[in-house]
SEMAR-814130 format. One line per 2 residues: number of its first residue (from 1); their letters; for each residue x, y, z of C-alpha. Coordinates in steps of 0.05 Angstrom, whole numbers, plus 5000, padded with zeros to 4 digits. Layout:
N
NUM> A> X Y Z ~ ...
//
This chain:
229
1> XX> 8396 5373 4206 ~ 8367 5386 4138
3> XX> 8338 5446 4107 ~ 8295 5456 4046
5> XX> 8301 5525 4005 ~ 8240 5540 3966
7> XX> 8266 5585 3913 ~ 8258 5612 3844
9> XX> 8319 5633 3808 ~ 8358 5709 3821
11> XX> 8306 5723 3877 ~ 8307 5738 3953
13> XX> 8319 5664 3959 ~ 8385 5683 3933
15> XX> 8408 5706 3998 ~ 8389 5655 4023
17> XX> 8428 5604 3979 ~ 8498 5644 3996
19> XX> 8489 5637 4066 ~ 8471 5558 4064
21> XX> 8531 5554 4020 ~ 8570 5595 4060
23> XX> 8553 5557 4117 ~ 8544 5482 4086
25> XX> 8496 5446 4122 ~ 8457 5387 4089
27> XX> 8408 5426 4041 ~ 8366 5413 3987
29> XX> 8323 5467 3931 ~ 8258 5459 3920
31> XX> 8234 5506 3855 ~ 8179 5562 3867
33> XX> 8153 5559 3792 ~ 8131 5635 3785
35> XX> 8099 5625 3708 ~ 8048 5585 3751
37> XX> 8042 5641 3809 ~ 8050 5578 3853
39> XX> 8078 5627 3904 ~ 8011 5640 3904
41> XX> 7978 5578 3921 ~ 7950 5543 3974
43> XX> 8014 5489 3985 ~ 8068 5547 3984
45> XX> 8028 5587 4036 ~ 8027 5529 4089
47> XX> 8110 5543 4084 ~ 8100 5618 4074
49> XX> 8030 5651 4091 ~ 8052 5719 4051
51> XX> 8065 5679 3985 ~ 8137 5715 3971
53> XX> 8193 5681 3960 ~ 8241 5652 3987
55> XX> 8209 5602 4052 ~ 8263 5554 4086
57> XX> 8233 5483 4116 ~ 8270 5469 4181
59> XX> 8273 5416 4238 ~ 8231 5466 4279
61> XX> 8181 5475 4235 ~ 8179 5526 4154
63> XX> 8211 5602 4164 ~ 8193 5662 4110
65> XX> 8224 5730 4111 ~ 8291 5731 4083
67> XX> 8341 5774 4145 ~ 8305 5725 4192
69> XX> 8322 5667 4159 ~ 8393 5681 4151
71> XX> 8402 5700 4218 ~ 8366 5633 4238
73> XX> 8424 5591 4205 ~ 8483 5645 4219
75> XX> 8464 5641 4292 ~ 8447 5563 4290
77> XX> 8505 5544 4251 ~ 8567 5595 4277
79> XX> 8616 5530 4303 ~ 8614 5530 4220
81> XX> 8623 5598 4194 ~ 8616 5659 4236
83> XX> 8566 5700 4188 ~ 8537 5747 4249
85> XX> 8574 5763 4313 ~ 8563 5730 4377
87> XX> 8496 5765 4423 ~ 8542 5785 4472
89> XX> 8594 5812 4420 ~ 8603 5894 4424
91> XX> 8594 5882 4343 ~ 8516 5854 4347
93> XX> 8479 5919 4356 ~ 8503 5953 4288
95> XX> 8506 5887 4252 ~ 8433 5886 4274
97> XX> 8421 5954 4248 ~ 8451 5936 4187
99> XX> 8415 5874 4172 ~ 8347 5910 4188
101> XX> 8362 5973 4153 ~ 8388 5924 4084
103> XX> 8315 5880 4097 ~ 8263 5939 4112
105> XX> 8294 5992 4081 ~ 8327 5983 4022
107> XX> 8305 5918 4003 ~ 8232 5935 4012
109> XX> 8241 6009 3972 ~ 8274 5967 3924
111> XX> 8211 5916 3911 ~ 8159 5981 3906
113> XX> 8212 6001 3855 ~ 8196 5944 3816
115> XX> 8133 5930 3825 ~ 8104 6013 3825
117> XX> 8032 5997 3823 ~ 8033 5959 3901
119> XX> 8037 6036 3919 ~ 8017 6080 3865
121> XX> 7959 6045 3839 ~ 7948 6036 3765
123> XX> 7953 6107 3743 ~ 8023 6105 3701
125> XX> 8034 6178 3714 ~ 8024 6160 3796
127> XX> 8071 6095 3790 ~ 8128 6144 3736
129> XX> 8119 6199 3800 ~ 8132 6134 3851
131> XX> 8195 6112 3817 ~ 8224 6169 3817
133> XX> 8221 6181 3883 ~ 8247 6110 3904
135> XX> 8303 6120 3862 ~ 8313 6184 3895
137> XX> 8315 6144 3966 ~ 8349 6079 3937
139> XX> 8409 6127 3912 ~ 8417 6161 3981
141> XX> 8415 6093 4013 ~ 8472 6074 3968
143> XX> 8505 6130 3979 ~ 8503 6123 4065
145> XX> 8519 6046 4048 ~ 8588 6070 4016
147> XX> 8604 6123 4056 ~ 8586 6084 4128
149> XX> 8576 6006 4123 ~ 8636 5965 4122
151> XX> 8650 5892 4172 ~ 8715 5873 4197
153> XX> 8702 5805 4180 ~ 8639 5776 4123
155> XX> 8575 5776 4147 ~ 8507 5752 4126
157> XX> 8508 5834 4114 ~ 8555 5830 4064
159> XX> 8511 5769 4029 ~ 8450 5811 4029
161> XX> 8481 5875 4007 ~ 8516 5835 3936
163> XX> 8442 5812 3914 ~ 8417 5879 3935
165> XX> 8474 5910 3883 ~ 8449 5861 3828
167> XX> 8379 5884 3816 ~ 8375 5947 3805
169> XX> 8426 5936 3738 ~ 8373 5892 3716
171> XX> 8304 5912 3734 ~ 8249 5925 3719
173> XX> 8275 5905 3653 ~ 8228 5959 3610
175> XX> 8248 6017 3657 ~ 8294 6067 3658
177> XX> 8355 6034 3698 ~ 8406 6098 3681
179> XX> 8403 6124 3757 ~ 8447 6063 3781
181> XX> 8520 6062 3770 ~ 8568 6017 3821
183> XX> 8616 6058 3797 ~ 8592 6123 3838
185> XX> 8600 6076 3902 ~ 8674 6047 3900
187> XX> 8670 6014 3962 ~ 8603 5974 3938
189> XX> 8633 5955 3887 ~ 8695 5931 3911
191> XX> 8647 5893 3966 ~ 8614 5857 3905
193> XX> 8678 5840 3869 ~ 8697 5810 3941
195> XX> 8633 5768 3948 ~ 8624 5738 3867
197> XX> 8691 5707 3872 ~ 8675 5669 3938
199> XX> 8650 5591 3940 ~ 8589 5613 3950
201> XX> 8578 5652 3895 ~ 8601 5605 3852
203> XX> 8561 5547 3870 ~ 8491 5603 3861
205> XX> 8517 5622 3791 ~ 8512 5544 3765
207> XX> 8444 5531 3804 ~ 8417 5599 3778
209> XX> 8454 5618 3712 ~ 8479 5688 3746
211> XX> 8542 5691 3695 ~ 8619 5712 3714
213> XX> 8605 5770 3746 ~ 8539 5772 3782
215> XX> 8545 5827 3831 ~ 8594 5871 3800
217> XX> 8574 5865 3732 ~ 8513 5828 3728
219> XX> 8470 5804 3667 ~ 8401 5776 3664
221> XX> 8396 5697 3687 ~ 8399 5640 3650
223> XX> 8378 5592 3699 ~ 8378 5510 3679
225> XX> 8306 5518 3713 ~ 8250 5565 3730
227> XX> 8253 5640 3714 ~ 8271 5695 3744
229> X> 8215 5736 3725
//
């Protein structure tokens, strides 16, 4: 069974990439060149009809959307690793609300944070009024995250929620990124200290040029190909 991960460097593919490696089946990258838009383009949308990144090609056919792809392979490959409890497990229904709540909440507030004019329009004052407000949210998401999330044992949650802990250090790179601190959230952080040490990491930080520390202390990537912009 072999898989093919359409990605571009530090994105949502990212996720993706910790779980395959987590989970080691036979997988190969392809590269999403974003300088091109080819996310964009007519090949890329026959894999993923939204044109975001990251799509996974699969013996049953391409995937897009980031939580269901990882629960695809947690669930297809748990004899390997078990990244998400069993259905009949007393653990599934919060791990489910977890997963969702990291994929359509957070990590979608977190994209209109970067990207201000999808909602606000072109208006800089509308888009300066939009940010603020998703910071607002993003910070009291954080601040449930610490207070309430934690797994007995590492989940694709725990995947998600490291890349979800990296971005906002780093983008958007010409805004004001002052409102996030992993130190207010101890737990968090000691969550992505946990994950950036594991195999997994490791092996995304030489495909992607994350650096030493990616989710605890992370700096802009230096990837051997593509960009992350």
């Amino acid at each position: 069974m072999n898989y093919v991960l359409h990605y571009a460097p530090d994105n949502a593919s990212l996720v993706v990439r910790l779980v395959l490696e987590e989970l080691r089946p036979p997988y190969r990258t392809a590269l999403v060149d974003r300088s091109v838009s080819a996310q964009s383009g007519a090949a890329y949308k026959r894999l993923n009809p939204v044109g975001r990144i990251p799509a996974l090609e699969t013996p049953e056919g391409p995937m897009f959307e980031t939580a269901a792809i990882c629960l695809f392979l947690a669930d297809r490959h748990r004899e390997r690793v078990q990244l998400s409890p069993d259905p009949c497990d007393p653990a599934r229904a919060p791990f489910l609300s977890w997963l969702f709540f990291l994929s359509n909440t957070v990590h979608a507030e977190m994209r209109s944070l970067f990207y201000p004019s999808l909602i606000a329009g072109p208006d800089p004052e509308h888009q300066d009024t939009a940010s603020q407000q998703i910071r607002t949210s993003l910070t009291a998401h954080f601040d449930l995250l610490d207070s309430r999330y934690s797994s007995a044992d590492m989940t694709i949650c725990d995947l998600y929620l490291a890349v979800l802990l990296r971005w906002p250090a780093l983008y958007p790179v010409a805004a004001d990124r002052s409102w996030f601190d992993l130190a207010r959230w101890p737990n968090l952080h000691a969550l992505a200290r946990r994950i950036e040490i594991r195999e997994s990491a490791q092996a995304a930080i030489r495909a992607e040029g994350l650096g030493p520390t990616p989710f605890s202390n992370p700096h802009p990537a230096t990837p051997p190909e593509g960009s992350a912009l």
